[in-house]
C-alpha distance (Angstrom), angle and dihedral (degrees) to the residues before:
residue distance angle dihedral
X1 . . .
X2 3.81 . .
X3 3.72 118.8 .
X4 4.16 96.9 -109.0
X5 4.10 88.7 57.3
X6 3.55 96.2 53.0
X7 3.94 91.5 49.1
X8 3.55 89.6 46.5
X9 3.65 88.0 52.9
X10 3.66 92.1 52.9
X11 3.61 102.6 45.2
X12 4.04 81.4 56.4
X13 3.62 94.5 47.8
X14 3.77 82.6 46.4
X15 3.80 93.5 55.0
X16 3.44 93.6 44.2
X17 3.51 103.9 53.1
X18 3.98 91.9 44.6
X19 4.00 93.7 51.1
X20 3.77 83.2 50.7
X21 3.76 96.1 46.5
X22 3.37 86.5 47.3
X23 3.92 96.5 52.3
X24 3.46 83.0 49.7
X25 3.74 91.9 59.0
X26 3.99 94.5 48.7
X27 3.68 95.8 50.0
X28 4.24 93.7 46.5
X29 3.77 81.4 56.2
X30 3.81 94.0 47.6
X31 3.46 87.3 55.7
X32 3.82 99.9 45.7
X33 4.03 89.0 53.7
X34 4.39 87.6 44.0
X35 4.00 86.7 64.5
X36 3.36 102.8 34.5
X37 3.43 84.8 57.6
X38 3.26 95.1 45.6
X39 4.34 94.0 48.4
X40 3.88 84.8 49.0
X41 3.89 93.1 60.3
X42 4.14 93.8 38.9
X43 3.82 78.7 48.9
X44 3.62 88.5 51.5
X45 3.41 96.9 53.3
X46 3.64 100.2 38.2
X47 3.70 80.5 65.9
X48 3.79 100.9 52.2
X49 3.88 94.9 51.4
X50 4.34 83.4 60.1
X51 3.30 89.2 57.7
């Protein structure tokens, strides 16, 4: 396979892998804000049944 294919090919593979890494990324932080969300409103509760 000539030279320029194969660093096509790995520029690609390159691309590919960091737009799914950084997919990745966004959804872990989607997550993280989903439950503390969701603590802050148990939290909130917790709270009114002391009262």
């Amino acid at each position: 396979m000539p030279s320029k294919i194969k660093s096509s090919l790995a520029a690609l593979l390159a691309a590919v892998v960091l737009s799914g890494a950084l997919a990745a990324c966004n959804t872990v932080e989607g997550v993280g804000k989903d439950l503390k969300s969701a603590g802050k409103k148990i939290e909130d509760v917790a709270k009114d049944d002391d009262k």
